[in-house]
C-alpha positions as CSV (number, residue, x, y, z in Angstrom):
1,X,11.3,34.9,-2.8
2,X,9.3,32.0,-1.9
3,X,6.1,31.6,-1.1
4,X,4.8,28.5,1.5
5,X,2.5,27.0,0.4
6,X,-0.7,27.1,2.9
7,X,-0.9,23.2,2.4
8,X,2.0,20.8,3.1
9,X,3.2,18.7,0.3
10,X,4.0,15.1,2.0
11,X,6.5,13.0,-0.2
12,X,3.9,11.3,-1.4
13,X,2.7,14.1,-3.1
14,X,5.1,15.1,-4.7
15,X,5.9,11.3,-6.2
16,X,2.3,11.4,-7.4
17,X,2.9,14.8,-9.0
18,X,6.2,13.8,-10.7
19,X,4.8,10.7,-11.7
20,X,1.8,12.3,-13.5
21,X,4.1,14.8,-15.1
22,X,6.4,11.9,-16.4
23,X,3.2,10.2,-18.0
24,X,1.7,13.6,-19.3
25,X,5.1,13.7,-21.6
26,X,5.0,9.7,-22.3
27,X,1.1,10.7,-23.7
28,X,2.5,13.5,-25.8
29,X,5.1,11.8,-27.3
30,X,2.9,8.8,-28.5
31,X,0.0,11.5,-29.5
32,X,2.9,13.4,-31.5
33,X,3.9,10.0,-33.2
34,X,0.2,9.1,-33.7
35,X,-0.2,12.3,-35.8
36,X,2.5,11.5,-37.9
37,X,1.2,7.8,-38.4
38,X,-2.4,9.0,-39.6
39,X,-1.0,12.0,-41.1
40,X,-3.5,14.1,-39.5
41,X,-3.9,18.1,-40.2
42,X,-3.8,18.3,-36.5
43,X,-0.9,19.0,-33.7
44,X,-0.2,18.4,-30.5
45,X,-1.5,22.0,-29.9
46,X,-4.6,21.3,-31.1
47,X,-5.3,18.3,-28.8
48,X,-3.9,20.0,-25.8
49,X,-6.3,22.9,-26.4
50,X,-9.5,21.2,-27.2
51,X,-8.8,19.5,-23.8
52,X,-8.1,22.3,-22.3
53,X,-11.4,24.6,-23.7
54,X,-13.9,21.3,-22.9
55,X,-17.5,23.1,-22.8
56,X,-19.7,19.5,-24.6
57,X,-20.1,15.7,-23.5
58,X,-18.8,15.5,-27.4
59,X,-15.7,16.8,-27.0
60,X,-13.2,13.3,-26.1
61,X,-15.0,12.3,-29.2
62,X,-13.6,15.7,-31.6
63,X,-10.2,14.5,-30.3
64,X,-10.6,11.0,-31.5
65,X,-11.7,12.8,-34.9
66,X,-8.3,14.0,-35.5
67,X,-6.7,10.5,-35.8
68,X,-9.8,9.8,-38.2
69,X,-8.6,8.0,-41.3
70,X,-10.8,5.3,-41.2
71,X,-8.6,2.6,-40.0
72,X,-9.8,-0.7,-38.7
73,X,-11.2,-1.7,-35.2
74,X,-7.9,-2.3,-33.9
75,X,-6.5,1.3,-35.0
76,X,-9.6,3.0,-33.3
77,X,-8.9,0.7,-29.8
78,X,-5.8,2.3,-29.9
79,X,-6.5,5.8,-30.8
80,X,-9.4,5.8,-28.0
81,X,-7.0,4.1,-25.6
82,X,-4.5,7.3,-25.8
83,X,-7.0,10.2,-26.2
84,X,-8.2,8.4,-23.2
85,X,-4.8,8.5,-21.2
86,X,-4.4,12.6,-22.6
87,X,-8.3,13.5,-21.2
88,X,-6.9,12.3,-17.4
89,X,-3.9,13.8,-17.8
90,X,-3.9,16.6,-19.2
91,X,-5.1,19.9,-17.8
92,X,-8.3,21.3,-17.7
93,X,-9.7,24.8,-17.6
94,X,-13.1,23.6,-16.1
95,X,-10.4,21.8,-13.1
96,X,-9.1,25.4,-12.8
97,X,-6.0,24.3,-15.0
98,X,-5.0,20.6,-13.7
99,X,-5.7,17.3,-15.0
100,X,-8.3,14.7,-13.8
101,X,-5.2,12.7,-12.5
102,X,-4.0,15.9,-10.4
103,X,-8.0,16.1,-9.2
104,X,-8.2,12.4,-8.2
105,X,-4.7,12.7,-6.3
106,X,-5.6,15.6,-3.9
């Protein structure tokens, strides 16, 4: 049984949310192949759920800990460029369980 929704969904909307869900794997693929490049103790897991269970201003930064090996400048532009891309688009309990990009789309 279905259940209408008490707000319509214009095409648009629905683009924007397949779109978001397209880049929300593209993020966790490059995340997943980070981990393996840094050889971090850390999973995908673990990045989605700090995300997730936010509570400190600190907390983007404990994500960009887990790709910590002390690379170079150029290793930690990249590393803050996709934790970055993952904090907008991946869901948050404090958003009641969407992402900033499902927020700023609405």
């Amino acid at each position: 049984m279905e259940i209408e929704s008490k707000q319509p969904h214009s095409k648009a909307s629905l683009q924007r949310g397949r779109q978001i869900l397209e880049r929300r794997k593209e993020i966790e693929q490059e995340l997943t192949d980070m981990l393996k490049e840094t050889e971090s103790d850390f999973s995908l897991d673990h990045i989605r759920d700090a995300i997730f269970h936010e509570e400190d201003n600190d907390d983007m930064m404990k994500v960009v800990a887990m790709f910590d090996r002390g690379g170079d400048a150029s290793e930690l532009s990249n590393v803050l460029e996709l934790v970055t891309d993952a904090w907008n688009y991946f869901p948050h309990e404090i958003l009641g369980g969407i992402s900033l990009a499902e927020k700023l789309s609405m």
